[in-house]
C-alpha positions in Angstrom: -43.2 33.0 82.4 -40.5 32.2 80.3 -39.7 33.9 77.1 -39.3 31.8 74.2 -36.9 32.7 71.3 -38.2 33.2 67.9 -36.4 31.7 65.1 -33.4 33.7 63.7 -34.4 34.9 60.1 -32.6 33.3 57.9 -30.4 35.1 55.0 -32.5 35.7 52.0 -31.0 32.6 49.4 -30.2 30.3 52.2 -32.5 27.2 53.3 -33.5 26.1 56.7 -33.0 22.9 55.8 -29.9 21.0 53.2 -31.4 21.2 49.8 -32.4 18.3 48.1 -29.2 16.2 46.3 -29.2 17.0 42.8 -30.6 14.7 40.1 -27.8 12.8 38.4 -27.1 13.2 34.6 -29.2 11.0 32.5 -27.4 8.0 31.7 -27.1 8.4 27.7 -27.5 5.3 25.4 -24.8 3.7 23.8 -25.9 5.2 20.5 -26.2 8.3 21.7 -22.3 8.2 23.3 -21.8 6.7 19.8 -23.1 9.7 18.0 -21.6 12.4 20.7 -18.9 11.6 21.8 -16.8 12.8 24.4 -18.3 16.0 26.4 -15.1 17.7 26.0 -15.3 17.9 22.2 -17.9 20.2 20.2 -21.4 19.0 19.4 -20.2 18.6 15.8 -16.9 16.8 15.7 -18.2 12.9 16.3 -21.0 13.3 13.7 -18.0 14.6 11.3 -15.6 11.6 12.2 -18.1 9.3 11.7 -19.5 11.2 7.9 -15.5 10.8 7.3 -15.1 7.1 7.6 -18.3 6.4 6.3 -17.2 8.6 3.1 -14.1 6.3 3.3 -15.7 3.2 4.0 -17.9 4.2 0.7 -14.9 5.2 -1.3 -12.9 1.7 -0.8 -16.1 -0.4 -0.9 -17.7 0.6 -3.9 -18.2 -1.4 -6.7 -15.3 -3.8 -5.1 -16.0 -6.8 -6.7 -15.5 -5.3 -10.2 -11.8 -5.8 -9.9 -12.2 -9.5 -9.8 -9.5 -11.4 -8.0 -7.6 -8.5 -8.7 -3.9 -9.4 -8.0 -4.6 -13.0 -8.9 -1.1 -13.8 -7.5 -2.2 -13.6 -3.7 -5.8 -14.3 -4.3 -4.5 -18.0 -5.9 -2.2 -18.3 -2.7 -5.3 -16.8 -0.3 -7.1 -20.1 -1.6 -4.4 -22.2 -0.8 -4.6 -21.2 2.4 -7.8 -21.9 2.7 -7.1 -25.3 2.1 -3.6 -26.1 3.5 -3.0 -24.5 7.3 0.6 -25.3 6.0 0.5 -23.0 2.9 -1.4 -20.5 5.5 1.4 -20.4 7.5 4.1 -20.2 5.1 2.5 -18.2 2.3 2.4 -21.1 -0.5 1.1 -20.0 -3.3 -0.7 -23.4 -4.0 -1.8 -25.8 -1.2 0.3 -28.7 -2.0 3.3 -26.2 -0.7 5.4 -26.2 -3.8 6.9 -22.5 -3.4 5.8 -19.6 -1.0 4.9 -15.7 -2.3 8.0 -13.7 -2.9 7.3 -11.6 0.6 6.5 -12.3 4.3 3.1 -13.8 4.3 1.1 -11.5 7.0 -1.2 -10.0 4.7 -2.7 -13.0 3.2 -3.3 -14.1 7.0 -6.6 -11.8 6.8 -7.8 -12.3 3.7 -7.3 -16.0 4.4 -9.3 -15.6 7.4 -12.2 -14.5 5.7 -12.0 -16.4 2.9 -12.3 -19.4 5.2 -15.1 -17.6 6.7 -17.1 -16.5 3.6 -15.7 -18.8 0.8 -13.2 -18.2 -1.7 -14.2 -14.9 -3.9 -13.7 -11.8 -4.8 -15.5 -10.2 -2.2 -13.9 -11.9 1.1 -10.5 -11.2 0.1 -10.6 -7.2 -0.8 -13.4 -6.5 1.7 -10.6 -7.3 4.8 -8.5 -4.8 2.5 -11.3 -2.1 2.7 -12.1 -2.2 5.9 -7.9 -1.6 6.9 -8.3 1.1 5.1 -11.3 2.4 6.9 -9.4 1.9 10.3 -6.0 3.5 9.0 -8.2 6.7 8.8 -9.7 6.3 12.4 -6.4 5.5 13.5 -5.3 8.5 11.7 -7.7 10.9 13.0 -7.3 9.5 16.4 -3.3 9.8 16.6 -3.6 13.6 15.6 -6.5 14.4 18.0 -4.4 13.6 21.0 -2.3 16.3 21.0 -3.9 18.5 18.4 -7.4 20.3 17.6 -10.2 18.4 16.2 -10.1 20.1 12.9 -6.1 18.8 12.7 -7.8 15.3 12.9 -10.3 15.4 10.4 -8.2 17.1 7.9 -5.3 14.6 8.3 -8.1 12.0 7.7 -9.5 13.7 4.9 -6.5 14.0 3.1 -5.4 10.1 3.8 -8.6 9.3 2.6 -8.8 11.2 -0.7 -5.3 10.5 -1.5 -5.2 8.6 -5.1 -3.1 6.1 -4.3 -4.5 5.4 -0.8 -7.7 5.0 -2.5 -6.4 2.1 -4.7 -4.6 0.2 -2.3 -7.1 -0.1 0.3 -9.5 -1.7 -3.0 -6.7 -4.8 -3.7 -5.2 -7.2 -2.1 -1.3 -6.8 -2.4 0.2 -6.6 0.9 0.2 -2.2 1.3 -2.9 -2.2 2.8 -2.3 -4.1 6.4 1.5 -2.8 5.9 -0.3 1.2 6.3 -2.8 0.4 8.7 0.2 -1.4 11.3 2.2 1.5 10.5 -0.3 4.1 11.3 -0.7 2.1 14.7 2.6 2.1 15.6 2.5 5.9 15.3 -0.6 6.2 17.6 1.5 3.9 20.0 4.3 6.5 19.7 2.5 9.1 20.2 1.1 7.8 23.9 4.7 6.9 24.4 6.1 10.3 24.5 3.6 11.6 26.2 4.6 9.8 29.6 7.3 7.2 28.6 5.1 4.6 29.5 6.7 1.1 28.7 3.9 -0.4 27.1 3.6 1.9 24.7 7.1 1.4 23.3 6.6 -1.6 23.1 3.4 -1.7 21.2 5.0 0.9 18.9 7.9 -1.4 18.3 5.5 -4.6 17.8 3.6 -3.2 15.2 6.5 -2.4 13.5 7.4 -5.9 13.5 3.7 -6.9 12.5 4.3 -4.4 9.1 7.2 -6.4 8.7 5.3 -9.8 8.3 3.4 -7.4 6.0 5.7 -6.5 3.7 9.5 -6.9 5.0 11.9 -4.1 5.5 9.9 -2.1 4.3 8.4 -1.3 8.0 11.2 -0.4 9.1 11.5 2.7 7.1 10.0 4.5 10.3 12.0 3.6 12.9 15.1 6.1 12.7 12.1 9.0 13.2 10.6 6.7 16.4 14.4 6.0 18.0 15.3 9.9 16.9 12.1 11.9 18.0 12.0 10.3 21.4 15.8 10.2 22.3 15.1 14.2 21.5 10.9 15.0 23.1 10.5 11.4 25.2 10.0 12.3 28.7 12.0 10.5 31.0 15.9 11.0 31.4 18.1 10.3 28.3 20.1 7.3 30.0 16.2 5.8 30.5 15.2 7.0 26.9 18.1 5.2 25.1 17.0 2.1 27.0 13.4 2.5 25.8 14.7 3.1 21.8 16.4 -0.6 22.6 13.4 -1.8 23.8 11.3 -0.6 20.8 13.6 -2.7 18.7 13.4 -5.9 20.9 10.1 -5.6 20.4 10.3 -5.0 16.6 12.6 -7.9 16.3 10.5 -10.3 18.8 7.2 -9.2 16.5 8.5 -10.1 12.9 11.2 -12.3 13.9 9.6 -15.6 14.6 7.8 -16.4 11.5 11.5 -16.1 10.8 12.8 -18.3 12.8 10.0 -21.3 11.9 11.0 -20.7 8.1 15.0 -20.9 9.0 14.7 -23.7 11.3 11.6 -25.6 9.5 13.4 -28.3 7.9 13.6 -28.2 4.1 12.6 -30.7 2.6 9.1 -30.7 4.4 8.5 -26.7 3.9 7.4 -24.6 0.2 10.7 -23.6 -1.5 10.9 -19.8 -0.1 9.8 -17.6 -3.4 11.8 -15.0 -4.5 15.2 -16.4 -3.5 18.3 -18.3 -5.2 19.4 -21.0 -2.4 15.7 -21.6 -1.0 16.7 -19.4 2.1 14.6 -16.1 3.3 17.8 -14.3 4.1 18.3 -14.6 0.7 15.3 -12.6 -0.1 15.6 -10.7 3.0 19.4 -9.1 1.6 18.5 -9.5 -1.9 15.4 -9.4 -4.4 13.3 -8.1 -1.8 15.3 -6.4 0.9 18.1 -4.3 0.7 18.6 -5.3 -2.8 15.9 -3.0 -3.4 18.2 0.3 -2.8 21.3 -0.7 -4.5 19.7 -2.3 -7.1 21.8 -5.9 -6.6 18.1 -8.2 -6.6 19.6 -11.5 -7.8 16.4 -13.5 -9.2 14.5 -10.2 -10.2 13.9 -9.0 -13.7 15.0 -5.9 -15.5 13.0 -2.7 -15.6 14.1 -0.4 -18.0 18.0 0.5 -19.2 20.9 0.2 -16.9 22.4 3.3 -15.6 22.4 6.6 -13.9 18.4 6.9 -14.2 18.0 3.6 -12.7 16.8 0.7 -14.3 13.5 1.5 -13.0 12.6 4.8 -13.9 14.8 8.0 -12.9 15.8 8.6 -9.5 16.9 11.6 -7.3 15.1 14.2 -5.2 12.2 14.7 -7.8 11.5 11.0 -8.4 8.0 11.4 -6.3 7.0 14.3 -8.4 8.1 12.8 -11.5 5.4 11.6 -13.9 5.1 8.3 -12.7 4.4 8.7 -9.2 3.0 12.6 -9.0 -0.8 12.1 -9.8 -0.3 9.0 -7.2 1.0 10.4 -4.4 2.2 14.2 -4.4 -0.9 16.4 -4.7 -0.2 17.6 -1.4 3.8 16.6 -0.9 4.7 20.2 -1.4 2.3 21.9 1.1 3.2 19.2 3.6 7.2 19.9 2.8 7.1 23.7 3.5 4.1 23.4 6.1 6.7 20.7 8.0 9.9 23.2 7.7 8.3 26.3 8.8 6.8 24.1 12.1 10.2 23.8 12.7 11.2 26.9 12.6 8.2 27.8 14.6 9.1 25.8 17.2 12.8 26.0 17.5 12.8 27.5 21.0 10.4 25.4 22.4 11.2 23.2 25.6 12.8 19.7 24.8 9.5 18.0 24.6 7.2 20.3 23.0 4.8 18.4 21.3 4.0 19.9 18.5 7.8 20.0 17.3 7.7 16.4 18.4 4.3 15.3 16.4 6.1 17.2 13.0 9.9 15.3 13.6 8.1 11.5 14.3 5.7 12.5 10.9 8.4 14.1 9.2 11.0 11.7 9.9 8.8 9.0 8.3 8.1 11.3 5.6 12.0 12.3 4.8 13.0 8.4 5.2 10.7 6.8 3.3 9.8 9.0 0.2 14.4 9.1 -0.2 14.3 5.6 -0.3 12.2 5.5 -3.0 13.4 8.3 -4.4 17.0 6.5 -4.8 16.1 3.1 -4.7 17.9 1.8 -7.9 16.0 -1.6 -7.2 12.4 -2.5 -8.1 10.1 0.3 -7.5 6.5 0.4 -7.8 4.1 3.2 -8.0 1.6 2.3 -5.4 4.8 1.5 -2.6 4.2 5.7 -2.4 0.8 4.6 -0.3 2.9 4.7 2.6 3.7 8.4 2.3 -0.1 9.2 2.7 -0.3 8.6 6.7 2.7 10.9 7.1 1.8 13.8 4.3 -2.0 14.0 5.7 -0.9 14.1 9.3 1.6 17.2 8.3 -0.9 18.7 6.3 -3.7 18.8 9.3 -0.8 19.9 12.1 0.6 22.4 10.0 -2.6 23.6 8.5 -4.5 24.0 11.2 -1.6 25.5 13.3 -0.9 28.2 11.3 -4.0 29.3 10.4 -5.2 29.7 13.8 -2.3 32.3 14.4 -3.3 34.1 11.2 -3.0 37.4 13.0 0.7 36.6 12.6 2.6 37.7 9.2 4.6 34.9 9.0 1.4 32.5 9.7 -0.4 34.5 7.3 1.7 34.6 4.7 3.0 30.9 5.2 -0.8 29.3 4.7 -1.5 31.8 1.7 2.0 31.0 -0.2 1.2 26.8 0.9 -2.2 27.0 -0.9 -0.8 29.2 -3.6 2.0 26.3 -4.2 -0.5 23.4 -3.8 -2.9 25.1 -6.2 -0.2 25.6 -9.0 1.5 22.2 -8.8 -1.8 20.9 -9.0 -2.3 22.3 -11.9 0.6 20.9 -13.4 -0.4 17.6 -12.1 -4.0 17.9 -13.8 -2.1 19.1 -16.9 -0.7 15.9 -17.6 -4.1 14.0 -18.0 -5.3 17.9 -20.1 -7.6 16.3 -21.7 -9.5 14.5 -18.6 -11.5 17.1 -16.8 -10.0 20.2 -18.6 -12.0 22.4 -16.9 -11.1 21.3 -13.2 -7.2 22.8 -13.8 -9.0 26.5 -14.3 -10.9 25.7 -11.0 -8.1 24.9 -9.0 -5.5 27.6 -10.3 -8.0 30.3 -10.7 -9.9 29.5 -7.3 -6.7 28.5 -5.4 -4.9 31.8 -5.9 -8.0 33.7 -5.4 -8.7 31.8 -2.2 -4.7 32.7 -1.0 -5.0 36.2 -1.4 -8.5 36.6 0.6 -6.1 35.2 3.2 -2.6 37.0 3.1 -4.5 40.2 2.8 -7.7 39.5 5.4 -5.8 38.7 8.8 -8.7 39.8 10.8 -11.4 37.5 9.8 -13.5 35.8 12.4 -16.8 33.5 12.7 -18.4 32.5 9.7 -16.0 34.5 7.4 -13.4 33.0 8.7 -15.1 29.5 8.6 -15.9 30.3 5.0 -12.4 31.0 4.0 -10.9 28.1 5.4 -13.3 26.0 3.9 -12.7 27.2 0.5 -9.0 26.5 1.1 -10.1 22.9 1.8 -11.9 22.3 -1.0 -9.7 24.4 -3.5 -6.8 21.6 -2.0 -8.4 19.0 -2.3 -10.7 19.2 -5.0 -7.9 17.4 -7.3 -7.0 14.6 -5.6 -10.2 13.6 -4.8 -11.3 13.7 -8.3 -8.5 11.4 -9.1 -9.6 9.0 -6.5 -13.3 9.1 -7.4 -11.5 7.9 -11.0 -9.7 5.6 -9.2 -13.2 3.9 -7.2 -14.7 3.9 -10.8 -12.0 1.8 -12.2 -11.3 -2.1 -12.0 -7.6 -3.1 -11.6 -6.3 -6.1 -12.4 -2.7 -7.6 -12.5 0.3 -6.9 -10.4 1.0 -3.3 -10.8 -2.2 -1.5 -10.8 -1.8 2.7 -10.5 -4.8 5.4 -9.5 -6.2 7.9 -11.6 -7.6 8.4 -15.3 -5.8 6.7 -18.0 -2.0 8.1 -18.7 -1.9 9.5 -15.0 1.1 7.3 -14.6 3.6 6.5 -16.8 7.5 5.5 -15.7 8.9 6.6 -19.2 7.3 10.3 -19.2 4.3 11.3 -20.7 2.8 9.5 -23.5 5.6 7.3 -23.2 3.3 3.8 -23.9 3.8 1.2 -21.3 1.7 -1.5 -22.6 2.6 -3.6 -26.2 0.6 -3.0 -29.2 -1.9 -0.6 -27.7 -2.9 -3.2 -25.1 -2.5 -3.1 -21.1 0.1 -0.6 -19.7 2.1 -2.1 -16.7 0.7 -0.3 -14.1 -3.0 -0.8 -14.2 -4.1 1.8 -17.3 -4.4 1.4 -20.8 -2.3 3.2 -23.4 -3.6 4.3 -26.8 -0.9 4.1 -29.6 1.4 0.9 -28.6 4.5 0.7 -27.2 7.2 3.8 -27.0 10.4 2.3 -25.2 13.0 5.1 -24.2 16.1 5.8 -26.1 18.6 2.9 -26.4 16.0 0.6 -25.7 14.4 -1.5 -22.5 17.2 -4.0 -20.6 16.1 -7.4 -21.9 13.2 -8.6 -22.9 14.8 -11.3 -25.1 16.8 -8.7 -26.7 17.0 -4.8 -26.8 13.9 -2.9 -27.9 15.8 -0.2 -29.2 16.4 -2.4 -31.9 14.0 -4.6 -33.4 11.4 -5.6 -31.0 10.3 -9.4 -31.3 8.7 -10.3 -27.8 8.7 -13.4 -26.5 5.4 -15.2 -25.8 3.4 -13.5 -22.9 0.8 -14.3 -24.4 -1.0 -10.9 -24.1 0.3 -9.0 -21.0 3.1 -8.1 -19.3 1.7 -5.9 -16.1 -1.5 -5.1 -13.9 -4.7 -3.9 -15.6 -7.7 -1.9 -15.9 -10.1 -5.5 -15.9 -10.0 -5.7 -19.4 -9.2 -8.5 -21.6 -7.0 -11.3 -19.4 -5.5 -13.6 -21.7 -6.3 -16.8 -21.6 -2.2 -17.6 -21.1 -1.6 -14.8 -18.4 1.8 -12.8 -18.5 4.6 -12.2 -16.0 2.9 -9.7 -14.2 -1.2 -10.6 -15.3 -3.0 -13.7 -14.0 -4.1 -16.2 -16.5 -8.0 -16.4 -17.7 -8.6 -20.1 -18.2 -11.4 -21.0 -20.8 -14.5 -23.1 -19.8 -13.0 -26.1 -21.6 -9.1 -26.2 -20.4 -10.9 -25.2 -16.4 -12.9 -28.5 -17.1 -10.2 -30.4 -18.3 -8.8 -29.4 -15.1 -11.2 -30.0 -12.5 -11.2 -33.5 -13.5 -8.0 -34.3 -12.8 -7.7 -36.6 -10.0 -4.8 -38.3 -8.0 -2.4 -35.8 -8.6 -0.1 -33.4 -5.9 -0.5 -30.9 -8.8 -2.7 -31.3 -11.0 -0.6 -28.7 -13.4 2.2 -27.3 -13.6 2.6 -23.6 -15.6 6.1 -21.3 -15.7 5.6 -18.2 -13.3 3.1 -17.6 -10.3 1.1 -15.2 -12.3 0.7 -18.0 -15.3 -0.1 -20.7 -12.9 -2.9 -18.6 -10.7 -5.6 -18.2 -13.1 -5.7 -21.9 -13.7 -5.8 -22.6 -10.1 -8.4 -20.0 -9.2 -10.7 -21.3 -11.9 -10.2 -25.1 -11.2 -9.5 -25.0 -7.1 -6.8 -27.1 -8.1 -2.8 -26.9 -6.8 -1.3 -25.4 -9.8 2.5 -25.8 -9.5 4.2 -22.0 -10.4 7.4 -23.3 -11.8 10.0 -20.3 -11.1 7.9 -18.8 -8.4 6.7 -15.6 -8.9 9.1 -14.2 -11.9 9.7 -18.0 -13.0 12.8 -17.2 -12.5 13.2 -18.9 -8.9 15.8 -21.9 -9.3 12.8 -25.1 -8.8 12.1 -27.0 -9.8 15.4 -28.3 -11.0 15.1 -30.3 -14.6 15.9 -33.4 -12.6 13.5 -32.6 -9.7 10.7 -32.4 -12.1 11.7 -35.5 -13.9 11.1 -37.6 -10.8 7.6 -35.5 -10.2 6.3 -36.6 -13.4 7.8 -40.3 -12.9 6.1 -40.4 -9.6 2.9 -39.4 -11.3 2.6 -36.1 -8.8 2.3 -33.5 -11.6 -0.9 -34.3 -14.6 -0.4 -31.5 -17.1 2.0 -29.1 -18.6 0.4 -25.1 -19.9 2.8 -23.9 -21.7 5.1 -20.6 -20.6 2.6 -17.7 -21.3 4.0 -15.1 -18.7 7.3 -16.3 -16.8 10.7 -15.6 -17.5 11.9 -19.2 -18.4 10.3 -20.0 -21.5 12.7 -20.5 -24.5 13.1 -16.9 -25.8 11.9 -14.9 -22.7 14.0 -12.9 -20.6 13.8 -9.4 -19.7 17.2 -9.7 -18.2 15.9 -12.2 -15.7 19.2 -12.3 -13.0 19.8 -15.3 -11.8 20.1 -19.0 -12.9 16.2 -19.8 -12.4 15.5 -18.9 -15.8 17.5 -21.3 -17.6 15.9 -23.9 -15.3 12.6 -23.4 -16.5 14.0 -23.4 -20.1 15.4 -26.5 -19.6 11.9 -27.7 -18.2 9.8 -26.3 -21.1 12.7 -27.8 -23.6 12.4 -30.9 -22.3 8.7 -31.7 -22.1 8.1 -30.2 -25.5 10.6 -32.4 -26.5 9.0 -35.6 -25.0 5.4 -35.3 -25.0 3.2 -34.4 -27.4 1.5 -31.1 -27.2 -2.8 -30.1 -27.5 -4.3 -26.9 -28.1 -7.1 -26.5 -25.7 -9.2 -23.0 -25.8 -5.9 -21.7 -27.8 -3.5 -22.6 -24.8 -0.9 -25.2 -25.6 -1.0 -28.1 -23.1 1.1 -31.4 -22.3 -0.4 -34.6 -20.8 2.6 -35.8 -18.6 1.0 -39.0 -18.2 1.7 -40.7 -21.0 5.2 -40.3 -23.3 4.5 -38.3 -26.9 
């Protein structure tokens, strides 16, 4: 009989048998992978990404179409592309293509867009605006995540967001907006380039670039000394292969922004808008004068004067403090010092770090945006703005959440310890001096923010072993104590409507060019920069360049007829101003809109004159002068034959530009004595009307 073997026991855990496959994962839903994200990150970071843009998105839509057309300059030239693919392409700022916006014309290219979409109004050209905004912060937050914590991200994103002047920008339509958003871009593309030298990334870096250029001009390239520098220094191939990439991030740049300039150079001339902005109808022109590199040494042929020749600049001081001066400081620098020591001590933390050390890397292609761009406006002795700072915010917030969030997580550290107590110490005593120069708005928040922020930076230099929720707690305080300021600015900013060209965030008085309490507006009225001034105009000592004269002297004005800059949304004047869009009556916008047969059915002295007529009629409103009416077209002869060929109906007479008889400002340039000689000669051969209190010519029939 044969013996049959028993099975062998098997070891206790193990299975006769392979075990049964696993059950996959659950597929999740796309709303679900929406709201979680990536399994690498925490539970808690996607839900906090998205509560920050939707906190932006409600910050920079708000309320938006309580600004009006705001900058009624590009919204009159967003409707003439609407109409004209012609004026689309070349930025006219009416569609029968008599003379282009004084800048490159890619930002009106969106708003144009959706105005075509959705209609000409308010809403369809700032939402485009709002929304850049909201993806500048996304882009933001995703640039820093790469190589840095989550926290990093969100802070950077937070402070972008709550920045004042960010905040404005993002709810108008000048060109700032797209110009941030393709900068911020080209730093994400950057960033993926140094992380393997991959060729498509440079490139896309170095195309953006050249996108912010159609944007705004030169002014895009303010970045690109940090991009070539940072990845000659951290990029990862070999340096013979990293100086070719730096030449191909310029091809690209040039290949980008350079072929709207070539159709405008090569575009005949006599079928093409005069090019605003220039002496000799050529962008080069603009390019190396009023709106290029004329800019920095102050040589803008066709601008107008700011205030008094000399070393202070004839628009506003310059020098090292110029961004913490009182113009610019409640806009832009609540957090410029913090981001200034926070970016030199990285560097010192880093110093003897291998060649490509990221961190070191992320802090030189930030800072070196930072450095370049805030001392070019900081000794610009050209035309200067207070809102250009908006494209500081990208590179202060990204600093801010590196360095913050790097130093405080080696808190056990002296020098880290020290270094985030003294940066919050710093940040809460400057903004107190900020805050001090609007006392009386929100008196009680200075005491918060001094008292709290030193209090807050003590806890830290003298509790280096604090972990879990105590350390969560700290932190946070730091974070609102920071940022408590600037974000209360900003909500006054959302609460506000601007108008006009020169708008400025914050309560009224947060920004003045002259100093404190030094009036910006005439008579009590609107202030050039978007707030109103109580107690009439206070010029500096020796007076204020040229506004027909010297107001250091007597002041006689010459008709603005109301304003001369950008406004809180009060009280347009029906004749507009150099810097203010016009506010037509019912009767003179009828009178309009009936006109028929004619290339232009008006023509008005200055961009800003002519574009509140045009908005209100949806007629081509011809801006003699272009934008300061200082441009040099049409000549006197030029609009002779117009009227004989029966192209141009009506004549408003000069409320804003430069070229009416008695106006100035110390226009430079020859453009102003043609419109002169244009207002001279048709109130010297037709016979003038008063129509809702705005002097108007027929041109079709001899006085």
């Amino acid at each position: 009989m044969t013996a049959v073997a028993s099975p062998r026991p098997e070891a206790p855990g193990s299975y006769p048998y392979p075990p049964w496959p696993a059950r996959p994962p659950r597929r999740r839903s796309r709303a679900e992978r929406l709201w979680r994200g990536p399994d690498s990150d925490p539970a808690w970071v996607r839900p906090a990404l998205l509560g920050l843009l939707a906190v932006a998105a409600a910050l920079y839509l708000w309320d938006l179409g309580a600004s009006g057309w705001a900058n009624s300059y590009y919204a009159a030239a967003v409707q003439a592309g609407t109409k004209s693919w012609k004026a689309f392409l070349f930025g006219s700022t009416d569609s029968s293509n008599f003379v282009t916006v004084d800048k490159t014309p890619g930002s009106l290219w969106v708003m144009e867009i959706s105005a075509r979409i959705f209609g000409v109004n308010s809403w369809s050209i700032l939402v485009p605006q709002a929304l850049e905004g909201v993806a500048a912060v996304g882009v933001l937050y995703a640039t820093v995540k790469r190589w840095f914590s989550p926290a990093a991200a969100l802070l950077a994103g937070a402070v972008f967001a709550l920045t004042p002047v960010a905040a404005l920008m993002f709810r108008f339509n000048n060109p700032d907006a797209l110009l941030v958003l393709l900068l911020v871009a080209s730093a994400y593309a950057m960033t993926r380039a140094l992380e393997a030298g991959q060729l498509r990334w440079l490139v896309a870096a170095g195309a953006f670039v050249g996108f912010g250029f159609l944007a705004k001009e030169l002014q895009a390239f303010l970045v690109l000394p940090a991009y070539g520098l940072v990845y000659l220094l951290a990029g990862p191939p070999q340096l013979a292969r990293r100086i070719w990439h730096v030449v191909v991030i310029g091809l690209a740049t040039i290949a980008a922004g350079g072929w709207w300039v070539a159709i405008v150079s090569l575009w005949p001339a006599s079928s093409r808008p005069y090019v605003g902005g220039s002496q000799n109808n050529s962008f080069w022109n603009v390019l190396f004068g009023y709106n290029g590199f004329g800019r920095l040494t102050g040589n803008e042929s066709g601008s107008v004067g700011g205030g008094p020749a000399g070393a202070a600049g004839r628009w506003g001081p310059t020098g090292l403090t110029r961004m913490f001066n009182s113009a610019f400081g409640g806009q832009i620098a609540w957090l410029l010092p913090a981001a200034l020591i926070l970016l030199g001590a990285g560097f010192v933390y880093t110093a003897l770090r291998p060649r490509t050390d990221r961190t070191r890397a992320a802090l030189g292609l930030w800072g070196g945006w930072l450095l370049v761009t805030g001392l070019a406006f900081s000794f610009g002795q050209g035309i200067i703005h207070e809102y250009y700072s908006v494209a500081l915010a990208p590179a202060i917030a990204a600093i801010v959440g590196i360095g913050a969030t790097t130093f405080w997580a080696n808190r056990e550290h002296p020098f880290a310890r020290v270094l985030c107590a003294f940066t919050l110490g710093i940040t809460a005593v400057w903004s107190y001096v900020l805050l001090g120069r609007t006392a009386s708005w929100m008196p009680w928040l200075r005491s918060f923010v001094l008292v709290g922020g030193l209090g807050v930076a003590i806890a830290i230099a003298v509790a280096p072993s604090l972990r879990g929720r105590a350390a969560l707690a700290l932190a946070s305080g730091a974070i609102v104590i920071g940022l408590s300021a600037p974000a209360a600015y900003t909500l006054s900013t959302v609460n506000t409507p601007h108008s006009g060209a020169l708008p400025t965030a914050g309560p009224s008085g947060a920004a003045s060019r002259f100093g404190p309490g030094g009036g910006r507006a005439f008579g009590g009225g609107r202030a050039f920069g978007g707030i109103r001034q109580q107690g009439g105009f206070a010029p500096p000592q020796g007076g204020l360049g040229g506004f027909g004269g010297n107001f250091g002297g007597g002041f006689a004005p010459p008709n603005f007829g109301g304003n001369l800059g950008g406004g809180n949304g009060t009280g347009h004047s029906a004749l507009g101003g150099l810097l203010d869009g016009s506010n037509p009556g019912a009767q003179i916008t009828a009178l309009l809109k009936a006109s028929t047969g004619y290339r232009w059915t008006a023509a008005a002295i200055g961009a800003n004159n002519a574009s509140g007529y045009q908005l209100a009629s949806g007629k081509a409103i011809m801006a003699i002068g272009g934008f300061n009416g200082t441009d040099p077209t049409p000549t006197l002869a030029q609009f002779q034959e117009y009227v004989r060929a029966g192209k141009v109906h009506y004549f408003i007479a000069s409320g804003g530009g430069f070229g009416a008889p008695g106006g100035g400002l110390g226009a430079q340039g020859g453009g102003a004595s043609t419109s002169s000689e244009i207002s001279q000669w048709v109130q010297s051969n037709y016979t003038a009307q008063t129509i809702d209190g705005v002097t108007i010519y027929d041109l079709s029939s001899a006085g």
